[in-house]
MARKE-320990 format. One line per 8 residues: number of its first residue (from 1); their letters; for each residue x, y, z of N, C-alpha, C, CB. Coordinates in nm, 2 decimals, padded with zeros to 4 digits, always signed. Each point is the difference from the previous one (the first is absolute). Glycine has a CB too. Example, Ala and Ser with C-alpha at 12.3 -4.5 7.8 and 13.67 -1.06 7.14 Angstrom:
2
1	AS	+01.32:-00.57:+00.78:-00.09:+00.12:+00.00:+00.09:+00.12:+00.00:-00.19:-00.12:+00.12 ~ +00.15:+00.23:-00.19:+00.09:+00.11:+00.00:-00.08:+00.11:+00.08:+00.12:-00.06:-00.22;
//
This chain:
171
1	XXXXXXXX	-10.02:-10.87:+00.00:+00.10:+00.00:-00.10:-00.02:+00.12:-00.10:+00.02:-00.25:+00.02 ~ +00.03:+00.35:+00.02:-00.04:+00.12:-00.12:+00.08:+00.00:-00.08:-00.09:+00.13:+00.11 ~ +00.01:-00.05:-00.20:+00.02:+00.02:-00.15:+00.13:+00.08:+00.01:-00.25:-00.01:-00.09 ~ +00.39:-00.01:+00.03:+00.11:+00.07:-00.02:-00.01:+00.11:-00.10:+00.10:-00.19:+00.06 ~ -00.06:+00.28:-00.05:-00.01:+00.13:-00.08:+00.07:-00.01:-00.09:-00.04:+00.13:+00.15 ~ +00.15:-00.19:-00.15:+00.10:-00.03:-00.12:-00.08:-00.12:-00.10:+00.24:+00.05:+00.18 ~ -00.32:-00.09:-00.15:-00.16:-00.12:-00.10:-00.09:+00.13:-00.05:-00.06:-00.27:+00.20 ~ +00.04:+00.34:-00.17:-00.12:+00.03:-00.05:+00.01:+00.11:-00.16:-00.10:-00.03:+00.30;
9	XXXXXXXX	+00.23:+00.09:-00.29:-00.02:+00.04:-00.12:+00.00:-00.09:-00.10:+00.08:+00.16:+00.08 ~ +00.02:-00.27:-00.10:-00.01:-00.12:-00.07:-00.09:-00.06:+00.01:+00.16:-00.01:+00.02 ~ -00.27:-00.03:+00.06:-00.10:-00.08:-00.04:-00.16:+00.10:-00.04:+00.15:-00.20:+00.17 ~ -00.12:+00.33:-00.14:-00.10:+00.08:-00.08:+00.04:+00.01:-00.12:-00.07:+00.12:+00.16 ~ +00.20:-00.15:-00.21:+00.07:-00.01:-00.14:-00.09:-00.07:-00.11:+00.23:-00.01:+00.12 ~ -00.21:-00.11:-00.03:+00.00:-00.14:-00.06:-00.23:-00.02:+00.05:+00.39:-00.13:+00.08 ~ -00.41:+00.17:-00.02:-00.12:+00.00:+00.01:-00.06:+00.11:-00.13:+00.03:-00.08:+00.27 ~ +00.03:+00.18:-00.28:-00.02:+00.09:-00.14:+00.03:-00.08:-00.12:+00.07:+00.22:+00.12;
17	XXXXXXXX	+00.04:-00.26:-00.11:+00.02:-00.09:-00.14:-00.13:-00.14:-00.03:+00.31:+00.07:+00.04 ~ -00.34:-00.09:+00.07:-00.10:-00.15:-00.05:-00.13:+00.05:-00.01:+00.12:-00.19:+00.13 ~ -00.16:+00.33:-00.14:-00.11:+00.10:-00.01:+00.04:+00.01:-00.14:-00.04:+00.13:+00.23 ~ +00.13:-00.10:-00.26:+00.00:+00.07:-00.12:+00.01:-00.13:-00.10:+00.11:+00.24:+00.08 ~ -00.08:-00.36:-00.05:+00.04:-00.09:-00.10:-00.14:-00.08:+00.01:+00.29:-00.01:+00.02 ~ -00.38:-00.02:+00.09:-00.08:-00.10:+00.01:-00.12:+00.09:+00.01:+00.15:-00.20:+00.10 ~ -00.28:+00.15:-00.12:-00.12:+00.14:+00.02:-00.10:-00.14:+00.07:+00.01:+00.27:-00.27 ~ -00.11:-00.15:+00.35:-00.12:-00.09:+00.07:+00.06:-00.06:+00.10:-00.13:-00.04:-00.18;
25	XXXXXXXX	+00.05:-00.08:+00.20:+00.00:-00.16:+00.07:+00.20:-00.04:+00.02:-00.32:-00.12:-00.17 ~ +00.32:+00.10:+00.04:+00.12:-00.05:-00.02:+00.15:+00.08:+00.08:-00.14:-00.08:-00.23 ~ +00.09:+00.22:+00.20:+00.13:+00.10:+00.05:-00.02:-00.01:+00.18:-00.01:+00.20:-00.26 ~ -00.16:-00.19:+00.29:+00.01:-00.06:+00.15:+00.07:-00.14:+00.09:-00.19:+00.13:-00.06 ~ +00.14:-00.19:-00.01:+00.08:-00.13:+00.01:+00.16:-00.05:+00.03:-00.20:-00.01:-00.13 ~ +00.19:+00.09:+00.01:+00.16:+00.00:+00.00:+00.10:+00.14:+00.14:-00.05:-00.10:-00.34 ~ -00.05:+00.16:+00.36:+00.02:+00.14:+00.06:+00.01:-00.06:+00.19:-00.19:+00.18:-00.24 ~ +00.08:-00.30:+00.23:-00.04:-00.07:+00.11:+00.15:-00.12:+00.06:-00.30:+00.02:-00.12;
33	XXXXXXXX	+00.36:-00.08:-00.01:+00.08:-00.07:+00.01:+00.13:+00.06:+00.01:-00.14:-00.12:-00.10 ~ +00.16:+00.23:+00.03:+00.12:+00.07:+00.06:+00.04:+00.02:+00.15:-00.05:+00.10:-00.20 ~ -00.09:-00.03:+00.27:+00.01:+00.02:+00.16:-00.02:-00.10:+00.05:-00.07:+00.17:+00.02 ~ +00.05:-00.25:-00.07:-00.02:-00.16:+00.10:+00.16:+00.00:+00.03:-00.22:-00.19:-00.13 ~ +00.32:+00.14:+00.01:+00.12:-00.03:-00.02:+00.08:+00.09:+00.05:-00.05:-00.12:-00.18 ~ +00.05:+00.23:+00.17:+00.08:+00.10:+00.03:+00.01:+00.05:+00.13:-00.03:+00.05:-00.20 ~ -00.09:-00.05:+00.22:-00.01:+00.03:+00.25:-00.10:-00.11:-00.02:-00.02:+00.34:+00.13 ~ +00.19:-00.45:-00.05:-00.08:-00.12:+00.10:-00.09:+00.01:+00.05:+00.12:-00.06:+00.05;
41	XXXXXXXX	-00.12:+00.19:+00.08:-00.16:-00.06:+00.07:-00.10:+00.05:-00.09:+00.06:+00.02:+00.26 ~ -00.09:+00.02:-00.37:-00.11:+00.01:-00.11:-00.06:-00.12:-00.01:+00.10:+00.17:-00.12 ~ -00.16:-00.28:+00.22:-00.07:-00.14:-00.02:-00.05:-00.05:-00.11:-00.04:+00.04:+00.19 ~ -00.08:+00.02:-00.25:-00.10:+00.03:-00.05:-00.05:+00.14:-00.06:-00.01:-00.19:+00.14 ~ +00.02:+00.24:-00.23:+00.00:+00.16:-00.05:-00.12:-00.02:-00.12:+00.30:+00.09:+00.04 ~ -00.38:-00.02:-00.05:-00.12:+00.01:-00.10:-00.07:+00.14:+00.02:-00.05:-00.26:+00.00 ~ -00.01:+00.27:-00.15:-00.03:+00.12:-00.07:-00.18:-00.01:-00.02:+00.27:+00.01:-00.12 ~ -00.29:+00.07:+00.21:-00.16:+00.01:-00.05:-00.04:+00.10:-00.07:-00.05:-00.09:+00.17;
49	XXXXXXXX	-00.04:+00.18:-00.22:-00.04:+00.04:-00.07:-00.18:+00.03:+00.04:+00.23:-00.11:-00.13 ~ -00.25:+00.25:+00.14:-00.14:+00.01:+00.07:-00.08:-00.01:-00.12:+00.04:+00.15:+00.21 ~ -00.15:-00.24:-00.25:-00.10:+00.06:-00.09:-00.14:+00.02:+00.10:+00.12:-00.14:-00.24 ~ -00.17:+00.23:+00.25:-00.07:+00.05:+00.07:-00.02:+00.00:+00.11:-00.03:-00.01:-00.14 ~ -00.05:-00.11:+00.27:+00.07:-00.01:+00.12:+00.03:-00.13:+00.07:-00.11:+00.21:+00.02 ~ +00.20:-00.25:-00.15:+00.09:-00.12:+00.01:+00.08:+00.01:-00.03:-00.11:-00.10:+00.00 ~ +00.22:+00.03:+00.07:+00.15:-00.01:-00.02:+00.01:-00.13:-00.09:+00.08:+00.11:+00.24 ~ -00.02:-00.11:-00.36:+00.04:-00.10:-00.12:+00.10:-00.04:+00.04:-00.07:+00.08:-00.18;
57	XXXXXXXX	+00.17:-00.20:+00.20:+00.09:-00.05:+00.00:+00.06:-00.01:-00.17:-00.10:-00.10:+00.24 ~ +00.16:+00.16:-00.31:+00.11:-00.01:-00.10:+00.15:-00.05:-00.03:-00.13:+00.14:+00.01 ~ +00.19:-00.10:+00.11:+00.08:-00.11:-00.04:+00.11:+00.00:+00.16:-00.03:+00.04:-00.35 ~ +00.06:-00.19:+00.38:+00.06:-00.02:+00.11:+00.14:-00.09:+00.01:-00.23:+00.05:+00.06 ~ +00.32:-00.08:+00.04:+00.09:-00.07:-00.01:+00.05:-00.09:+00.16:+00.05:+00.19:-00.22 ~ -00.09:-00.29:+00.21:+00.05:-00.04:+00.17:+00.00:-00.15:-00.04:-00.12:+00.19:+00.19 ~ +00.12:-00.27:-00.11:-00.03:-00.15:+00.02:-00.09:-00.07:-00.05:+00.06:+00.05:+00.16 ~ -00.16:+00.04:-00.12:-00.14:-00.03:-00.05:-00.13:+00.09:+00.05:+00.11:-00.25:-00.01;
65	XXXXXXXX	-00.18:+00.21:-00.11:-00.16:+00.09:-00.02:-00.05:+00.01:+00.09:-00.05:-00.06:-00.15 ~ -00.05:+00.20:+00.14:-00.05:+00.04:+00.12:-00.15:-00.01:-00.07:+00.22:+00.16:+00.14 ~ -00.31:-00.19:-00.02:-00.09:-00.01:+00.00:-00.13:+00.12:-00.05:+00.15:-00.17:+00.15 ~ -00.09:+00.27:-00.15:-00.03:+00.12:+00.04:+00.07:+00.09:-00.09:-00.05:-00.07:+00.22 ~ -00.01:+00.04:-00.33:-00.01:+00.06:-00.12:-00.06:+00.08:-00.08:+00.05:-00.14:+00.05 ~ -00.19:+00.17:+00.00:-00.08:+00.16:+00.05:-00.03:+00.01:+00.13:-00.13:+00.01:-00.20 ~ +00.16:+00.12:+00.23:-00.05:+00.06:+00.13:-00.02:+00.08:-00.01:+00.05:-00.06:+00.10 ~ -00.22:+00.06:-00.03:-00.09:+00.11:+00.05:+00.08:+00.14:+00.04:-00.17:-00.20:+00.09;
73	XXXXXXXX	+00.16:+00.31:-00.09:+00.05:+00.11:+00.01:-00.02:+00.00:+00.23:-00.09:+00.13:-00.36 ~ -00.01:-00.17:+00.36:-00.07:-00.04:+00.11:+00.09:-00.07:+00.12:-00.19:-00.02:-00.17 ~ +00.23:-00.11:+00.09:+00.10:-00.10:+00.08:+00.14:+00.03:+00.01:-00.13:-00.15:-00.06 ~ +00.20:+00.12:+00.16:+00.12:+00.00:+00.04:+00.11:+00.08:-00.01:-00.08:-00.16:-00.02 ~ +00.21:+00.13:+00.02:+00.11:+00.10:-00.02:+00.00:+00.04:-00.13:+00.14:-00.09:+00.17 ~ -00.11:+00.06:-00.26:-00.06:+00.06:-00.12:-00.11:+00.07:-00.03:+00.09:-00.14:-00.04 ~ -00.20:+00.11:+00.08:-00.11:+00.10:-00.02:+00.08:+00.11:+00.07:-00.23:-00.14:+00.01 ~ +00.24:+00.12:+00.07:+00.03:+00.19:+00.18:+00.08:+00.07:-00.09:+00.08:-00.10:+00.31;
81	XXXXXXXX	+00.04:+00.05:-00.37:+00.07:+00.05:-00.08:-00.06:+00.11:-00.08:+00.11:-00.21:+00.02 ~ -00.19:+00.11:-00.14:-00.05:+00.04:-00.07:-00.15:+00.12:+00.00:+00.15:-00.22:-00.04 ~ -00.19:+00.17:+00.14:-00.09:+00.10:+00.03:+00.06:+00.12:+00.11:-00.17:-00.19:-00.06 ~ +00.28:+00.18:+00.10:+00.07:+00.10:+00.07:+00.07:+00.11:-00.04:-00.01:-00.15:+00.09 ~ +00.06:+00.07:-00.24:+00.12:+00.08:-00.08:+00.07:+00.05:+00.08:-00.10:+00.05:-00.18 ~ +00.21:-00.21:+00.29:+00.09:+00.07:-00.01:+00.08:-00.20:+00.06:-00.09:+00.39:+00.04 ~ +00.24:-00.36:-00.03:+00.06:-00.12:+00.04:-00.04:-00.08:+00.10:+00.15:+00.11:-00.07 ~ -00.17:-00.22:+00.10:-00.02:-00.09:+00.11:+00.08:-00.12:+00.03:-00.19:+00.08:-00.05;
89	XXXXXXXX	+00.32:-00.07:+00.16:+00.04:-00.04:+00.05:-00.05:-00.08:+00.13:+00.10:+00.14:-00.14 ~ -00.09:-00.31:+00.16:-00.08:-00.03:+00.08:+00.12:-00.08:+00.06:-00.26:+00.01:-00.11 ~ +00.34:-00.01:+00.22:+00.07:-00.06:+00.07:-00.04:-00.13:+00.02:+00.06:+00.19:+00.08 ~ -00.15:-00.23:-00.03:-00.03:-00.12:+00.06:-00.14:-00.08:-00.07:+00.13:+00.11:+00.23 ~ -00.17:-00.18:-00.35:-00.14:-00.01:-00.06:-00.08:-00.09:+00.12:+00.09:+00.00:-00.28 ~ -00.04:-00.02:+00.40:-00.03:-00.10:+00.08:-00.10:+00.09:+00.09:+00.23:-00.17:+00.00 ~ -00.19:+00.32:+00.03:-00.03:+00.10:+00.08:-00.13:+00.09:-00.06:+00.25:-00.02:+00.08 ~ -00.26:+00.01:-00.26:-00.09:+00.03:-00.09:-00.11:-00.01:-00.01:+00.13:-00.03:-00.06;
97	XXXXXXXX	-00.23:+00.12:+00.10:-00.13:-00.05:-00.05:-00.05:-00.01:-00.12:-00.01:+00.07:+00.16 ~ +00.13:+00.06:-00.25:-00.09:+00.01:-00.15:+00.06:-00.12:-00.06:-00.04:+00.29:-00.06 ~ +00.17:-00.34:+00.12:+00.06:-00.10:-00.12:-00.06:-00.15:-00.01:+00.22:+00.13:+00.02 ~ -00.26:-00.12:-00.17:-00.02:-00.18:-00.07:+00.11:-00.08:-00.01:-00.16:+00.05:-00.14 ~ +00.10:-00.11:+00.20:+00.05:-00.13:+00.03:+00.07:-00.04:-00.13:-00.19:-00.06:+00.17 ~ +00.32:+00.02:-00.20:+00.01:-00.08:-00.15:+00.12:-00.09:-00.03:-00.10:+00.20:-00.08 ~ +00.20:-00.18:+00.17:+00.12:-00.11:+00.05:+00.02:-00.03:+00.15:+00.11:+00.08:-00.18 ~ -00.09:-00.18:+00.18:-00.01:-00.04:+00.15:+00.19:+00.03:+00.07:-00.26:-00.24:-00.07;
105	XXXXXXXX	+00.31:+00.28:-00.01:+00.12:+00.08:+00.05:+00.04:+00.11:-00.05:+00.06:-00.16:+00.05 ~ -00.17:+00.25:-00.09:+00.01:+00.15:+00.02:-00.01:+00.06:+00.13:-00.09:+00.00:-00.21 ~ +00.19:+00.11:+00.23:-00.02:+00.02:+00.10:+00.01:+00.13:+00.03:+00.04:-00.21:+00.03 ~ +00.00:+00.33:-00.17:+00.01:+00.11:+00.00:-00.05:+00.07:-00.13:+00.16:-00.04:+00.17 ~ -00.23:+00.15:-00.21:-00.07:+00.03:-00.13:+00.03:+00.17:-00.01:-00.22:-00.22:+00.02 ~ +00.25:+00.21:-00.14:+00.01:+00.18:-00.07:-00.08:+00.05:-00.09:+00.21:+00.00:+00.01 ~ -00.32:+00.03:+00.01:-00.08:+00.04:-00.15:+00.06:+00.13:-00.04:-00.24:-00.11:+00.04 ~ +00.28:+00.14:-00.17:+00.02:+00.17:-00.06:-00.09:+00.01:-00.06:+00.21:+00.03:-00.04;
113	XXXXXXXX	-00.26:+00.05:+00.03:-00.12:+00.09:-00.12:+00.11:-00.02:-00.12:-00.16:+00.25:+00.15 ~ +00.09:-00.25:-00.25:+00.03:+00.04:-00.17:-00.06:+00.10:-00.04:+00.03:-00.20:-00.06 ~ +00.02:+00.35:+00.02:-00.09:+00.07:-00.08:+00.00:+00.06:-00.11:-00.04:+00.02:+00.15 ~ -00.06:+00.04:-00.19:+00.01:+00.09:-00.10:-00.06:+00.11:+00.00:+00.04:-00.14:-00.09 ~ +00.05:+00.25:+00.12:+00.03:+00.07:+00.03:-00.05:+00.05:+00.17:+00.04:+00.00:-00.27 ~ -00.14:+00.00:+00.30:-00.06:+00.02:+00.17:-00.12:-00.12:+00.03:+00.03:+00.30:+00.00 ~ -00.07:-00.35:-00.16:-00.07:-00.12:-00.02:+00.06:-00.15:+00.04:-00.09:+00.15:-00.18 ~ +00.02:-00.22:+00.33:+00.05:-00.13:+00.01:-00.01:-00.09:-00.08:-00.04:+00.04:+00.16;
121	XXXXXXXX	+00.11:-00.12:-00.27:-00.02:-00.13:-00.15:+00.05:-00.10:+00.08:+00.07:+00.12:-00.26 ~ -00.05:-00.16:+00.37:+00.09:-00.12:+00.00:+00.03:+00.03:+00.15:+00.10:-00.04:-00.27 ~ +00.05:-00.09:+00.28:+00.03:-00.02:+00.06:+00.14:-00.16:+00.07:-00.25:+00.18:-00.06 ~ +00.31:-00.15:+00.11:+00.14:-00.06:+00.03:-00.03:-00.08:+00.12:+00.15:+00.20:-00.08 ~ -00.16:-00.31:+00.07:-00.01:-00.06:+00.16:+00.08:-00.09:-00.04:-00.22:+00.04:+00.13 ~ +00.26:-00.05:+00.04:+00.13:-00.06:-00.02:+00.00:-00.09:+00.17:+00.13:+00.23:-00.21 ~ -00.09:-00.37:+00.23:+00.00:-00.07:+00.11:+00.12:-00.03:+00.04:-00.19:-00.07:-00.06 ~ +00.22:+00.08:+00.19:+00.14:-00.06:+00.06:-00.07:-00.13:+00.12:+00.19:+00.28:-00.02;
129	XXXXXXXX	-00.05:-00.36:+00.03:-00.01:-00.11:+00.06:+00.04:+00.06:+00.18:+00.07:-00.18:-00.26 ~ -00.05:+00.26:+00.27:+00.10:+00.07:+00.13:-00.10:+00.09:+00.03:+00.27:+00.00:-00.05 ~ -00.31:+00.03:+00.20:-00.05:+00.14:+00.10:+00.08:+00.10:-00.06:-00.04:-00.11:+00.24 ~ -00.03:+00.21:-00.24:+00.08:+00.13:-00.03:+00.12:+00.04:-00.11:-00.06:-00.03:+00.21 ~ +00.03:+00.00:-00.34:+00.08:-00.08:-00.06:+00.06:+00.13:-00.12:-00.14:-00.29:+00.06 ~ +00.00:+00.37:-00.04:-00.01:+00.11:-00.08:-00.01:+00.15:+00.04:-00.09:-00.17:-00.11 ~ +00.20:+00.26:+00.10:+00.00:+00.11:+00.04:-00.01:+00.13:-00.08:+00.10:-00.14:+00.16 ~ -00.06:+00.27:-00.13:+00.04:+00.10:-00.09:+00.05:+00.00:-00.08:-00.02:+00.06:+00.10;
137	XXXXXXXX	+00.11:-00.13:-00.15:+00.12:+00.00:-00.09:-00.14:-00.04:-00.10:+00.31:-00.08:+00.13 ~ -00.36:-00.10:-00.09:-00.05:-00.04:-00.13:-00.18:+00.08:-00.02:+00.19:-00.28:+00.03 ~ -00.24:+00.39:+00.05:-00.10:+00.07:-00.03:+00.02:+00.10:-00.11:-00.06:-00.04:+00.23 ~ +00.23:+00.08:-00.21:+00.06:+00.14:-00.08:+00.02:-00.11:-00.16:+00.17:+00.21:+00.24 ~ -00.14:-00.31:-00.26:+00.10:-00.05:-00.07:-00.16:-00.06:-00.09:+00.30:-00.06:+00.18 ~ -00.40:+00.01:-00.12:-00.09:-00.04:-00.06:-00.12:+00.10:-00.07:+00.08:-00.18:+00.16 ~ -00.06:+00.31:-00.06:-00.09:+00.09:-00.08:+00.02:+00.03:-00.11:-00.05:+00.08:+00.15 ~ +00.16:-00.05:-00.14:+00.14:+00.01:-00.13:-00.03:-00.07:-00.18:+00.19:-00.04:+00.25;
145	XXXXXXXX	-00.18:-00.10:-00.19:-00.06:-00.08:-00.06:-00.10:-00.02:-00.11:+00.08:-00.01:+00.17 ~ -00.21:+00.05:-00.01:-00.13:-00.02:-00.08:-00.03:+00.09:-00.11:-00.08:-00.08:+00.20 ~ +00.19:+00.21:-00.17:-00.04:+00.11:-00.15:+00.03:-00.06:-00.07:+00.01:+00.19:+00.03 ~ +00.07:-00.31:-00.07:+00.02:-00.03:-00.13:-00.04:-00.07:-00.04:+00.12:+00.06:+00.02 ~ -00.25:-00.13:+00.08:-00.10:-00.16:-00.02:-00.12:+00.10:-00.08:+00.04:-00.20:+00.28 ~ -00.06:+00.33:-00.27:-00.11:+00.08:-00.04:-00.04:-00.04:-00.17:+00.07:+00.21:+00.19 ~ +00.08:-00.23:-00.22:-00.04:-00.05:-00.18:-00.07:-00.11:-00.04:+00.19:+00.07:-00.05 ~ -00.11:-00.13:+00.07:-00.05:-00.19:-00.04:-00.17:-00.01:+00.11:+00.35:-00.17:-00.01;
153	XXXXXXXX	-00.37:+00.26:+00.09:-00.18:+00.00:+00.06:-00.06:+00.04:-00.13:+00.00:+00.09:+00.28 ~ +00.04:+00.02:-00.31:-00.07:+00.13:-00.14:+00.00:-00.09:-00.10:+00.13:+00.26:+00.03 ~ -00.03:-00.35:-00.08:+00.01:-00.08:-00.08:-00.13:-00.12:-00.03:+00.25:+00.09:+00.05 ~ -00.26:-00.13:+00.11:-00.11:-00.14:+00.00:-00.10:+00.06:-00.01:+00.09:-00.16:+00.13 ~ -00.17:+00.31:-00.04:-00.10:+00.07:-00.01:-00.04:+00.03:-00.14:+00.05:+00.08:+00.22 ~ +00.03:-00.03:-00.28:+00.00:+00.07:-00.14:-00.06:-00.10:-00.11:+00.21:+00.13:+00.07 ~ -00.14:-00.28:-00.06:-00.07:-00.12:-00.05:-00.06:-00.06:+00.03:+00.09:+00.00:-00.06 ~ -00.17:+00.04:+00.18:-00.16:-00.07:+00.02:-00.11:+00.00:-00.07:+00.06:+00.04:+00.17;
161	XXXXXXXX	-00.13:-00.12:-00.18:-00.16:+00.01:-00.04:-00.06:+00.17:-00.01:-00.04:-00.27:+00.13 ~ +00.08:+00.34:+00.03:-00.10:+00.07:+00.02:+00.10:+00.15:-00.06:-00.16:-00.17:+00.23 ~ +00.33:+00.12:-00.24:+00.03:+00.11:-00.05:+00.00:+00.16:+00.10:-00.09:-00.16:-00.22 ~ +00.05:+00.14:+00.32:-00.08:+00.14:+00.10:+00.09:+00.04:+00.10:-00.25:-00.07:+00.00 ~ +00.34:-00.05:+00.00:+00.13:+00.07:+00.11:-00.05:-00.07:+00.16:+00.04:+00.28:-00.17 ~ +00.08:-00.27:+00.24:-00.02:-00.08:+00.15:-00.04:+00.13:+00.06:+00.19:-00.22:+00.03 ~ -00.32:+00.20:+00.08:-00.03:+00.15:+00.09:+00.03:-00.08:+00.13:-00.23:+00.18:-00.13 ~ +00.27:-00.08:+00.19:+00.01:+00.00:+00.12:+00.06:+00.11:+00.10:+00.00:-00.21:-00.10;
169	XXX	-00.03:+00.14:+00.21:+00.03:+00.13:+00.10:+00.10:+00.14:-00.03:-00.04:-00.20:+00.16 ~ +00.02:+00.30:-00.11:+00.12:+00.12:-00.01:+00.04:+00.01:+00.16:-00.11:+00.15:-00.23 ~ +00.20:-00.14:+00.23:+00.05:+00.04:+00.15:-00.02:+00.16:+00.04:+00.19:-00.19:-00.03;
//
């Protein structure tokens, strides 16, 4: 089911506007809930956030909670991603070695990098219920995206304890 080209200027619109109105946690969340609603097969969509070499879970939108709420830079489709800096499309999670386990009817996964500026902060994953579910349209439509998830990361980093900013990989 790909992403229509005639959606995506509108929903980078509207993904810019809930950046600019909501900050942190909150503007993800809501950033999370938009793509759920807006592209059906978006199952499950959540926003991680690297603080050093773990993936934070911040804010998500599906059915229900995932178990897997930090991840090791180490583990799974999200880590590869992240330690790859670059998109990870997985057709089949059944066929997967890096992918965790986390719904028992997932059955297709997209991680995007989030950055700033060549610096990996984050991160877009996103679950479908269907084989093959995710193609080019939604790799172009989601990188897209994630530049605009780069704020509300800066935002949660910025108000941490440690104040020092998310490091992580450069591509």
């Amino acid at each position: 089911m790909p992403v229509r080209e005639r959606a995506v200027t509108p929903s980078l619109l509207q993904l810019a506007a809930i950046v600019s109105r909501l900050h942190g946690a909150a503007a993800l969340s809501e950033a999370c809930r938009f793509l759920r609603h807006e592209f059906p097969h978006y199952r499950w969509v959540g926003v991680y956030r690297l603080e050093g070499t773990t993936l934070v879970l911040d804010g998500w939108d599906g059915e229900q909670a995932t178990e897997h709420t930090r991840i090791p830079l180490d583990r799974g489709v999200c880590g590869q991603a992240a330690r790859e800096g670059r998109t990870v499309i997985v057709d089949d999670v059944r066929e997967s070695k890096e992918y965790l386990a986390c719904f028992r009817e997932t059955r297709s996964e997209i991680v995007v990098p989030i950055r700033d500026g060549t610096r990996v902060v984050g991160e877009i994953d996103i679950d479908g219920t269907e084989v093959g579910v995710y193609d080019a349209s939604d790799r172009s439509f989601l990188e897209r995206a994630a530049a605009t998830l780069a704020r509300p990361i800066a935002e949660i980093v910025a108000s941490s304890p440690q104040g020092d900013g998310a490091t992580g990989p450069s591509p």
